[in-house]
Z-matrix of the N, CA and C atoms (Angstrom, degrees):
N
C 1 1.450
C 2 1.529 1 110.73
N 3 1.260 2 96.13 1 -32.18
C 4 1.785 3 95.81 2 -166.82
C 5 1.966 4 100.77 3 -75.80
N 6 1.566 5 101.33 4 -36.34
C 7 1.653 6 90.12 5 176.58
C 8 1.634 7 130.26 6 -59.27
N 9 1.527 8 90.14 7 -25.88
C 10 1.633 9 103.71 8 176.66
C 11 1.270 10 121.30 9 -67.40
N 12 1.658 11 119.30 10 -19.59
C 13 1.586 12 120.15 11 -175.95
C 14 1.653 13 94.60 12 -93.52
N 15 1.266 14 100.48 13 -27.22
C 16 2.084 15 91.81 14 -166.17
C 17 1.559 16 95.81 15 -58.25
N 18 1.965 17 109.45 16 -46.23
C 19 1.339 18 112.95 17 -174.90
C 20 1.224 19 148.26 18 -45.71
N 21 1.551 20 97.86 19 -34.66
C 22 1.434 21 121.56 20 -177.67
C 23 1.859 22 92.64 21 -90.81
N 24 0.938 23 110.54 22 -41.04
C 25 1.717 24 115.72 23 -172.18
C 26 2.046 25 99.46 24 -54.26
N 27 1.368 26 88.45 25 -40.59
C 28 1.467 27 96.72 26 158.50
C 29 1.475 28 146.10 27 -52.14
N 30 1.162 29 86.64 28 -52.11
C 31 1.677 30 96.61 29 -166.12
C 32 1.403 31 88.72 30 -95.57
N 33 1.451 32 138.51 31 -40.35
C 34 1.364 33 123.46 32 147.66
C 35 1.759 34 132.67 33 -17.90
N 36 1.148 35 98.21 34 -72.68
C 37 1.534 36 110.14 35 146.28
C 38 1.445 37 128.34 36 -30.59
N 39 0.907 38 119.34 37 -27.70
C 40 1.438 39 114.49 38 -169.42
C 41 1.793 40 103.57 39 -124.03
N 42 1.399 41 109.58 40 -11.47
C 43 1.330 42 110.36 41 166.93
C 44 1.670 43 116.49 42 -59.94
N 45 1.385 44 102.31 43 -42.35
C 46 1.368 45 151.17 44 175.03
C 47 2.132 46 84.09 45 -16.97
N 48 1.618 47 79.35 46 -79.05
C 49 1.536 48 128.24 47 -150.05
C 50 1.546 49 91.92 48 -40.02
N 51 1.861 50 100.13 49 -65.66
C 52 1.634 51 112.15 50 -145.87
C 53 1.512 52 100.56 51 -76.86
N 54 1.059 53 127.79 52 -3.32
C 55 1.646 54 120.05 53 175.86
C 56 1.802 55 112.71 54 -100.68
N 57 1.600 56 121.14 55 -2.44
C 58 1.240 57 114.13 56 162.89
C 59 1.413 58 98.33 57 -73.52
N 60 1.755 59 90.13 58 157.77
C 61 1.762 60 102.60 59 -159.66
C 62 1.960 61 97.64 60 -115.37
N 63 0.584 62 112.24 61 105.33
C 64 1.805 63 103.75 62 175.17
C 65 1.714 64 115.49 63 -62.91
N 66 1.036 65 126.16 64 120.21
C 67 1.778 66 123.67 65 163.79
C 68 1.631 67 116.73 66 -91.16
N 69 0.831 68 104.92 67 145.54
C 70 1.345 69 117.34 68 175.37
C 71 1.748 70 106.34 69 -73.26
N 72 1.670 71 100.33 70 115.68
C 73 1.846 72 109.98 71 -172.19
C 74 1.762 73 104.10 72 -83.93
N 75 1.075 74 111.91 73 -34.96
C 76 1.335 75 133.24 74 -178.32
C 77 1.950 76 94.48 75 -45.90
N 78 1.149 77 137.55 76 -64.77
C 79 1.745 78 132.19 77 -173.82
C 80 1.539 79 109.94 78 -55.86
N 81 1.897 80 110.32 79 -24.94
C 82 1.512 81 97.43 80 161.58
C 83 1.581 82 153.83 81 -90.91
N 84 0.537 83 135.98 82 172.58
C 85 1.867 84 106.07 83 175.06
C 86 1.328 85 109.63 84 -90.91
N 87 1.617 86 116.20 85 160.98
C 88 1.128 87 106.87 86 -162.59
C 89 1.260 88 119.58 87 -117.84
N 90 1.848 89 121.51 88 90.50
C 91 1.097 90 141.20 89 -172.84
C 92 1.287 91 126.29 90 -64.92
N 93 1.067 92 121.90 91 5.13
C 94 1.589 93 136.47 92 -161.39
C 95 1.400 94 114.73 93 -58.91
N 96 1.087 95 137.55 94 169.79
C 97 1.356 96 140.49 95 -163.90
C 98 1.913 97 117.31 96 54.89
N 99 1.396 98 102.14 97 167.47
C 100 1.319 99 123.24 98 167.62
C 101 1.693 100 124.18 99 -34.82
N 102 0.769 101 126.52 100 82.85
C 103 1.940 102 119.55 101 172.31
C 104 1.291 103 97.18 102 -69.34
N 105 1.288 104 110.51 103 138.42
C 106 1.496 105 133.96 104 148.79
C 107 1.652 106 134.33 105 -125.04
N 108 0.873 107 121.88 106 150.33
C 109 1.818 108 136.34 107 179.93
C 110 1.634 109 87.85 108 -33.49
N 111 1.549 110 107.18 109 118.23
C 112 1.214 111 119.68 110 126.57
C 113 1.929 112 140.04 111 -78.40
N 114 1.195 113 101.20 112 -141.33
C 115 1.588 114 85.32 113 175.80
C 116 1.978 115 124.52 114 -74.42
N 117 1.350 116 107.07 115 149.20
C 118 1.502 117 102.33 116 174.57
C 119 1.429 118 119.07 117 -9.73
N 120 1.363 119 143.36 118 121.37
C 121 1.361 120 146.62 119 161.43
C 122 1.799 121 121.20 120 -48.40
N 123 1.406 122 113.58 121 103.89
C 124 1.332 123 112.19 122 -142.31
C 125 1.674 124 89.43 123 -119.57
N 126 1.278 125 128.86 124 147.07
C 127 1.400 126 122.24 125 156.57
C 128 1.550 127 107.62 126 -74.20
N 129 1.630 128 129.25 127 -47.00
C 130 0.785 129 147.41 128 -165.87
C 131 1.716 130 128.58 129 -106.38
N 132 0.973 131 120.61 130 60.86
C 133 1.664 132 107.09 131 -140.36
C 134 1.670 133 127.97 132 -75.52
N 135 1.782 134 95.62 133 26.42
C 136 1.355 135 112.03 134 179.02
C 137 1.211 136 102.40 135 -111.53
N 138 1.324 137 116.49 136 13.51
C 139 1.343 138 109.26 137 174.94
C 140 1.659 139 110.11 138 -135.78
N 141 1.082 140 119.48 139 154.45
C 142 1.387 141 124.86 140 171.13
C 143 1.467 142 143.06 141 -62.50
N 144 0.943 143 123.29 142 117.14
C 145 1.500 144 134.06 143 -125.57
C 146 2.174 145 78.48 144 -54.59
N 147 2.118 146 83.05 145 -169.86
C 148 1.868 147 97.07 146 166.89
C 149 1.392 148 85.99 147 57.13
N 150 1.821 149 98.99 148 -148.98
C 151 1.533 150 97.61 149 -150.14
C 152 1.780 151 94.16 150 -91.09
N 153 0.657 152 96.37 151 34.11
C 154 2.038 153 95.98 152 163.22
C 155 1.412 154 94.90 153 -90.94
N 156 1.051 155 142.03 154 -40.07
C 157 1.522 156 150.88 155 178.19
C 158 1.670 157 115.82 156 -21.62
N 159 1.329 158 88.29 157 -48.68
C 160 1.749 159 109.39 158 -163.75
C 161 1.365 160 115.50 159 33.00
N 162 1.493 161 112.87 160 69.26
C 163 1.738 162 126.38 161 -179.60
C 164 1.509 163 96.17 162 -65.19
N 165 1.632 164 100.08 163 139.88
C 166 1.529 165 115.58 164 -179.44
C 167 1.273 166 113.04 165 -75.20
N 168 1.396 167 119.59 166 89.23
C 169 1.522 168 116.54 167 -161.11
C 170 1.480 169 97.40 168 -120.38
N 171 1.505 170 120.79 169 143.76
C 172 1.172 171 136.37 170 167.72
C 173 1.354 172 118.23 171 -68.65
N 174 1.634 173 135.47 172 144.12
C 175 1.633 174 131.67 173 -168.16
C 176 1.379 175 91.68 174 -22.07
N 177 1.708 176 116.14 175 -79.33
C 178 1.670 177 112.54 176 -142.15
C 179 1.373 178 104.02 177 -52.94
N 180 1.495 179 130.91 178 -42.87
C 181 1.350 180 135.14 179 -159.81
C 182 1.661 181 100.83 180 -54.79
N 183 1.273 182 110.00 181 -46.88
C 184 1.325 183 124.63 182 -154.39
C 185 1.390 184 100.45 183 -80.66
N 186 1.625 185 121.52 184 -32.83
C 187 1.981 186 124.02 185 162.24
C 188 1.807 187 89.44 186 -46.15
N 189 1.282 188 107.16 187 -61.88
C 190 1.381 189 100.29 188 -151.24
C 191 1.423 190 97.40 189 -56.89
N 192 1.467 191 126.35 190 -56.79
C 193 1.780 192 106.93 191 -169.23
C 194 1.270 193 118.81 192 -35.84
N 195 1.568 194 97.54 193 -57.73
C 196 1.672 195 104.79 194 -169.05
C 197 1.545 196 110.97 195 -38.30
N 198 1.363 197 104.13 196 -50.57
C 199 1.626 198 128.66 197 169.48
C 200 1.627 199 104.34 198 -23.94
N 201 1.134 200 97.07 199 -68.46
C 202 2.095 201 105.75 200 -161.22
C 203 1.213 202 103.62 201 -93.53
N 204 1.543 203 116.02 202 -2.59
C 205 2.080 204 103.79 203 166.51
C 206 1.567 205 96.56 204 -94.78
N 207 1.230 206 150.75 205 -16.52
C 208 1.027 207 153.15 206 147.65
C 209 0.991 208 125.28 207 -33.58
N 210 1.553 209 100.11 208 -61.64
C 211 1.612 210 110.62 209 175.08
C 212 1.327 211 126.87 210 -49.70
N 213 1.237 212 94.03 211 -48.87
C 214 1.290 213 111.41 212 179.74
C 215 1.417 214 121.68 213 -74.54
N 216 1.071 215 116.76 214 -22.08
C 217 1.636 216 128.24 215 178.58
C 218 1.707 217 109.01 216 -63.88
N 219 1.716 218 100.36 217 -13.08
C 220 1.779 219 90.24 218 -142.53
C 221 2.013 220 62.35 219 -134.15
N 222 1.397 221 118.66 220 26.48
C 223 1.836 222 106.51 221 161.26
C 224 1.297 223 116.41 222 90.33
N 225 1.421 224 111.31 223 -2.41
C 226 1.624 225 108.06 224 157.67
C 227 1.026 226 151.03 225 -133.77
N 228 1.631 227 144.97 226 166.88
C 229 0.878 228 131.13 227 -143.72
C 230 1.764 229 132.32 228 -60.11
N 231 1.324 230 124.84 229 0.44
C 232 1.572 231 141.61 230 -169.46
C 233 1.613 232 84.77 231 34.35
N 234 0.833 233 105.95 232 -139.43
C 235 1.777 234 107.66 233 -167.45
C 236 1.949 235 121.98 234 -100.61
N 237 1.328 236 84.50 235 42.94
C 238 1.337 237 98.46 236 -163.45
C 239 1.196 238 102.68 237 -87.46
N 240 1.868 239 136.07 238 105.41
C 241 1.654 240 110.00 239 -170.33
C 242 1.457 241 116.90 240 -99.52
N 243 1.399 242 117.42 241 22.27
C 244 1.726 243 110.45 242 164.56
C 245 1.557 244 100.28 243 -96.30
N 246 0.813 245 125.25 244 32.18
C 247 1.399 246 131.77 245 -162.02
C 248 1.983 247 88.27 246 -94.69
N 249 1.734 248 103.46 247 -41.21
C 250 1.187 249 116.60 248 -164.94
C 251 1.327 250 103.43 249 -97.67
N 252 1.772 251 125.27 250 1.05
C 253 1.393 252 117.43 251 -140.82
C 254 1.462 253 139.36 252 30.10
N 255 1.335 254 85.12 253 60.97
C 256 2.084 255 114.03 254 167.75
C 257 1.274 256 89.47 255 -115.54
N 258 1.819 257 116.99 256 137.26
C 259 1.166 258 131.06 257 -171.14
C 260 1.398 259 106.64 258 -75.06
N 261 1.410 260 106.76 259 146.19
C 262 1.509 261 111.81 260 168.45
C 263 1.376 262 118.89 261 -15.92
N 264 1.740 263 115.28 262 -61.37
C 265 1.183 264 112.88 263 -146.50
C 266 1.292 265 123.14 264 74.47
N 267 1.983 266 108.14 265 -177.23
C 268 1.320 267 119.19 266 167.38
C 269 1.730 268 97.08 267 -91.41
N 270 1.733 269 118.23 268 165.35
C 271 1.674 270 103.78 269 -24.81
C 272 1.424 271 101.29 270 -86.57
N 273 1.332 272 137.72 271 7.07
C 274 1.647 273 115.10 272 179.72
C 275 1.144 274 129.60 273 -54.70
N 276 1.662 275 114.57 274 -10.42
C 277 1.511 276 112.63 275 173.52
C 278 1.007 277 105.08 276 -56.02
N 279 1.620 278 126.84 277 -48.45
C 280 1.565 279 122.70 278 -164.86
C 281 1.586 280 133.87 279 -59.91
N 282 1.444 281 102.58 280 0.16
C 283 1.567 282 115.04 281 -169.62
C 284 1.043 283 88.30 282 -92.64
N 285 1.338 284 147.27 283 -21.12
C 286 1.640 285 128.71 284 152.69
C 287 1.517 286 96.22 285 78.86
N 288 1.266 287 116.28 286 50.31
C 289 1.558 288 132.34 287 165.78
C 290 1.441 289 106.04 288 -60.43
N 291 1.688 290 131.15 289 -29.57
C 292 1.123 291 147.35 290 -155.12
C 293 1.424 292 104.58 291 -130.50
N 294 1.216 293 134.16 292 163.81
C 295 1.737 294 127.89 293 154.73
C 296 1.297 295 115.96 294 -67.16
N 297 1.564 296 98.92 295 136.67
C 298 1.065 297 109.16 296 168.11
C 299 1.731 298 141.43 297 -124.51
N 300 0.956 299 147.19 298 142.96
C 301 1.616 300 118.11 299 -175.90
C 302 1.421 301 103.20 300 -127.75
N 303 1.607 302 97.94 301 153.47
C 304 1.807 303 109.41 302 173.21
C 305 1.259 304 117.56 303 -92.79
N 306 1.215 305 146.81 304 146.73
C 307 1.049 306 148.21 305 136.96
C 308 1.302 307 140.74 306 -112.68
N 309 1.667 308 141.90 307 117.40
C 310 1.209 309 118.32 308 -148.87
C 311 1.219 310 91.18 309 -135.86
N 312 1.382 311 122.96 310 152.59
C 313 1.617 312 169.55 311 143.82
C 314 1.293 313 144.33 312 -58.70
N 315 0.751 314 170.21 313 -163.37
C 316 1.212 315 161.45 314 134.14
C 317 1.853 316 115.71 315 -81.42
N 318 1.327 317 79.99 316 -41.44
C 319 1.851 318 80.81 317 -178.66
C 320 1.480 319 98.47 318 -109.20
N 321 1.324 320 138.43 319 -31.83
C 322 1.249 321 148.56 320 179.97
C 323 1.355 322 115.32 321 -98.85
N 324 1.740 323 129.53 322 151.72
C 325 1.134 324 139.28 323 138.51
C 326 2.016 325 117.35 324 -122.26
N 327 1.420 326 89.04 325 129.25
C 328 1.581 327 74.47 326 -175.73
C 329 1.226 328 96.60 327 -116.72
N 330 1.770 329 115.06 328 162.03
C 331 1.092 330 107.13 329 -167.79
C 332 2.101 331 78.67 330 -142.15
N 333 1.553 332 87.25 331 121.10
C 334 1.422 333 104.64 332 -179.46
C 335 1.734 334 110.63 333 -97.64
N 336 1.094 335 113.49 334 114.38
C 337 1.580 336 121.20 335 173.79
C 338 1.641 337 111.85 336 -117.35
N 339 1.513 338 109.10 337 131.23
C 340 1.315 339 128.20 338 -160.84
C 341 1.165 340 120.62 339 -46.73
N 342 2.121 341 101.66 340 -46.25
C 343 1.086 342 108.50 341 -140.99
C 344 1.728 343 82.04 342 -81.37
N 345 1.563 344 110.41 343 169.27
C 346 1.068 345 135.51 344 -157.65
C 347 1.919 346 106.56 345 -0.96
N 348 0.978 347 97.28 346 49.56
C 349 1.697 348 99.17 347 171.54
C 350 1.891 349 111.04 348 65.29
N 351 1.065 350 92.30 349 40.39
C 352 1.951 351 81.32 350 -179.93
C 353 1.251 352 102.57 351 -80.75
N 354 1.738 353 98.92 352 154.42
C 355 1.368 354 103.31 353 167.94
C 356 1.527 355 108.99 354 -147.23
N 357 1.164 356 119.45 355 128.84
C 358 1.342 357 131.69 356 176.77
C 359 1.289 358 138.69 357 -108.30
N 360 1.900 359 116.34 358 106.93
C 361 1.461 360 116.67 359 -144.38
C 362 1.739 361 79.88 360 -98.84
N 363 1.724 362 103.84 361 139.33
C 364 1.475 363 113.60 362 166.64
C 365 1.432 364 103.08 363 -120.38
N 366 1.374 365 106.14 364 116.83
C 367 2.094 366 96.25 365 -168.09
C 368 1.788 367 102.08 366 -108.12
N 369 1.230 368 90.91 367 118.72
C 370 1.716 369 128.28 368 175.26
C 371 1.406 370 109.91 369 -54.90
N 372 1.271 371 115.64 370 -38.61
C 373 1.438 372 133.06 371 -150.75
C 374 1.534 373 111.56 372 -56.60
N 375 1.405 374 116.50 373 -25.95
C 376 1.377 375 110.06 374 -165.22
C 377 1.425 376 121.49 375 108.56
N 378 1.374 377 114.36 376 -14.41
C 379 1.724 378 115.21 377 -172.58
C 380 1.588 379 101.82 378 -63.90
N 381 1.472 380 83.52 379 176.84
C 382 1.729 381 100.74 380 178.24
C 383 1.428 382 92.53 381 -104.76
N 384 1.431 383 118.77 382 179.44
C 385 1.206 384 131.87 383 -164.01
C 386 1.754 385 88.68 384 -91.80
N 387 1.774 386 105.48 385 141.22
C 388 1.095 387 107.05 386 147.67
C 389 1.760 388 135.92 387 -45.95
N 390 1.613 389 125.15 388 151.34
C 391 1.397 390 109.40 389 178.85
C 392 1.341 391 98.25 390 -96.37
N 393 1.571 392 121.49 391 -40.13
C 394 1.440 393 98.80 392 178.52
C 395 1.666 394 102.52 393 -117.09
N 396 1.301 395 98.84 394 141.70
C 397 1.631 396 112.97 395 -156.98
C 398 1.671 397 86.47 396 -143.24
N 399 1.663 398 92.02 397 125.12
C 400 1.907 399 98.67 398 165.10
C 401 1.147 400 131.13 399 -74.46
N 402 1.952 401 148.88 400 93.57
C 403 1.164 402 113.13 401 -161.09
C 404 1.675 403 139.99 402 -47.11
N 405 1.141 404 132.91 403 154.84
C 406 1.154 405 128.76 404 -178.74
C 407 1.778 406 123.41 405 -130.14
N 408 1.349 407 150.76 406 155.01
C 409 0.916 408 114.56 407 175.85
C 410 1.381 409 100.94 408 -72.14
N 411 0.968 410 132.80 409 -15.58
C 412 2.381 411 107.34 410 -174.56
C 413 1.260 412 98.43 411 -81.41
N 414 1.529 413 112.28 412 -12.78
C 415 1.629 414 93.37 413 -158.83
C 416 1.283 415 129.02 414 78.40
N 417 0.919 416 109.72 415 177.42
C 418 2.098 417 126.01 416 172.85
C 419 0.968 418 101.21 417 -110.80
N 420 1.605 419 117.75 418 122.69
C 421 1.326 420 126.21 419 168.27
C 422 1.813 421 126.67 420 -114.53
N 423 1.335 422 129.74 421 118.14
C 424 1.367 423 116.81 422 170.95
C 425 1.191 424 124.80 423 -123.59
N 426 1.146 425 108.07 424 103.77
C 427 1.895 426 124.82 425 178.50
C 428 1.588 427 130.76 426 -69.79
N 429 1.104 428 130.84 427 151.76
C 430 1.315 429 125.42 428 176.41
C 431 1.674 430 106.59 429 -131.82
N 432 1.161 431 111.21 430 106.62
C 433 2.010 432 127.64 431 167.40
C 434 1.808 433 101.15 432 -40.47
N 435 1.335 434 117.04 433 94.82
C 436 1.631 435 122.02 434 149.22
C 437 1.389 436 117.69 435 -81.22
N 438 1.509 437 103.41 436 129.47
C 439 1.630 438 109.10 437 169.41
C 440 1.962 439 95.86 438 -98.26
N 441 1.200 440 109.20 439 105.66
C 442 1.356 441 122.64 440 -168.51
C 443 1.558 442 107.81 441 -68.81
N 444 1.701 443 120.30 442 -35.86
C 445 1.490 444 106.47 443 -166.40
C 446 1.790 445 97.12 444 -125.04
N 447 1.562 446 97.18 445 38.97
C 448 1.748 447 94.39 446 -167.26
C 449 1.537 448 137.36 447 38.26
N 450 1.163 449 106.87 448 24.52
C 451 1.649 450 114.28 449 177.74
C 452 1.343 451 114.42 450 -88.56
N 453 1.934 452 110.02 451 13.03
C 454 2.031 453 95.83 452 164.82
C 455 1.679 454 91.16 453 94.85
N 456 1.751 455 149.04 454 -17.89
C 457 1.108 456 131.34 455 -175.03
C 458 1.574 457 101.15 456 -125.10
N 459 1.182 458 124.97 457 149.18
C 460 1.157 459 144.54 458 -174.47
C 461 1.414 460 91.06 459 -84.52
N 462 1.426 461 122.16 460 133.10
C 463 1.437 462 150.00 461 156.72
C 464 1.409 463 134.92 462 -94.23
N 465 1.558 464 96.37 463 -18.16
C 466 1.798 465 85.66 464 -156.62
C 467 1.656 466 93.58 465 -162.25
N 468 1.048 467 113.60 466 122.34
C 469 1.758 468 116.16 467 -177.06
C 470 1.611 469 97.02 468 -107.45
N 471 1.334 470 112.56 469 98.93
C 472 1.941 471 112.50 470 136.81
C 473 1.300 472 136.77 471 -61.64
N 474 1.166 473 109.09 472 131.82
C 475 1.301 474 115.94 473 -160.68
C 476 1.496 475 121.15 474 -138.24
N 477 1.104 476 127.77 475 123.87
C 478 1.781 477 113.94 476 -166.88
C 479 1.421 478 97.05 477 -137.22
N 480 1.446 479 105.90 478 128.87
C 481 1.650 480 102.74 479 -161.22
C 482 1.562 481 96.60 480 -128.56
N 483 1.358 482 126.15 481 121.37
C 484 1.078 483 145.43 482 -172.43
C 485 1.853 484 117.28 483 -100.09
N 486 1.531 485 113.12 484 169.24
C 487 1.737 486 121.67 485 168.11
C 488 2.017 487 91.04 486 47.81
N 489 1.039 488 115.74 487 80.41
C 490 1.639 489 123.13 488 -172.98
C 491 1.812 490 96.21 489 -115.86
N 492 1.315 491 108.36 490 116.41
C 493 1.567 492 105.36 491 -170.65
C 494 1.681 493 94.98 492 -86.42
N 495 1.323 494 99.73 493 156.38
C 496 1.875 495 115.36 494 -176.70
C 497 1.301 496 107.91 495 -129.20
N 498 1.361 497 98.43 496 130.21
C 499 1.430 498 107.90 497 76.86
C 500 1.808 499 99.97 498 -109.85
N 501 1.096 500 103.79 499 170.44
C 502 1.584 501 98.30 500 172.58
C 503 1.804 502 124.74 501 -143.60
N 504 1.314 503 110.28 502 136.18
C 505 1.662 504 82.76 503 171.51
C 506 1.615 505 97.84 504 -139.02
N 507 1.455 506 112.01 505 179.09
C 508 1.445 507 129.03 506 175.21
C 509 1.989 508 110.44 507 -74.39
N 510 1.245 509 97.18 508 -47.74
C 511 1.596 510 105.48 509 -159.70
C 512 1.643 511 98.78 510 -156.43
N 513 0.911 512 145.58 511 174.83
C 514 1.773 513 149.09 512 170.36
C 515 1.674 514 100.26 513 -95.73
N 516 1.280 515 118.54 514 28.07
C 517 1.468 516 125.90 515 163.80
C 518 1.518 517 111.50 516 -67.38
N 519 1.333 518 122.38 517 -53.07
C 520 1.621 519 139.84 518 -164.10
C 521 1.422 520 103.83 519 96.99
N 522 1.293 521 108.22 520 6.42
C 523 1.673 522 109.37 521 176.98
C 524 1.958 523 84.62 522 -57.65
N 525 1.389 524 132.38 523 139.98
C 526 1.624 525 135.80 524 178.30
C 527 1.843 526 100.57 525 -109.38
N 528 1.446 527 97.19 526 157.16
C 529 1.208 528 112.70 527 166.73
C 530 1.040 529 109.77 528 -116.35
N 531 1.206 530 112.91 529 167.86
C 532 1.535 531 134.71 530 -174.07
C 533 1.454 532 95.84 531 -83.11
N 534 1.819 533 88.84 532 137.23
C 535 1.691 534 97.96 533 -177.91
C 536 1.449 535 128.36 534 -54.85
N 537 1.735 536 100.35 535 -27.75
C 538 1.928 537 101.11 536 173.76
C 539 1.610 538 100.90 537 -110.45
């Protein structure tokens, strides 16, 4: 009796085994390890960050800066929402203020950021966009792998990430985004 449970515990085991699928890592690039903050997050990078920036903002945009460098001048948050501890969100997670790491998939890339545990699913897979989708701050994201100079390896992940919960900002500049 006792050989019959090791057996099946076995061949269980190994059922396990033969249906993981291996991908070939070699077509992706290889992002591995820790990312960290490079230089200040600049629109312009000949110019000096904040309002050296001079973001191409339309009248209202530009009420609103004035608005949140003010604010902030005089101790508060302009539209900054960790100010309140509300997560970054998209896209300020991506300025990688914090470490961050990639990990990629075949159908998935996730992109794990420290600060308060974010995690950001970019799905490879091919789907269509959900119709009803909950907002979130990362949002929903779906990417497509380009091999840019046809040599067989993926270069460059697009990505368009939709339903992004707010408040939201670019950088803790008060430079504002557009509400959608």
């Amino acid at each position: 009796m006792r050989s019959l449970v090791v057996a099946v515990a076995l061949a269980a085991s190994c059922a396990g085994v033969s249906s993981a699928q291996a991908f070939d890592e070699s077509k992706y690039p290889d992002w591995a390890g820790e990312w960290r903050l490079g230089p200040p997050t600049k629109w312009d990078p000949s110019k000096p960050p904040g309002r050296g920036q001079e973001a191409p903002l339309t009248a209202e945009y530009q009420a609103i800066f004035e608005a949140n460098l003010a604010d902030q001048a005089a101790g508060g948050q302009g539209t900054d929402p960790t100010y309140i501890c509300i997560p970054d969100g998209m896209p300020r997670a991506m300025n990688v203020v914090f470490p961050m790491e990639i990990v990629i998939t075949p159908k998935t890339t996730y992109i794990m950021i420290e600060y308060l545990s974010m995690l950001r699913r970019i799905y490879t897979d091919g789907r269509d966009w959900p119709r009803d989708q909950e907002p979130s701050f990362m949002g929903y994201s779906i990417g497509k792998w380009v091999d840019e100079d046809g040599a067989g390896r993926y270069s460059l992940l697009e990505v368009e990430t939709r339903n992004m919960k707010g408040p939201r900002a670019f950088d803790p500049s008060g430079i504002p985004l557009h509400k959608d």
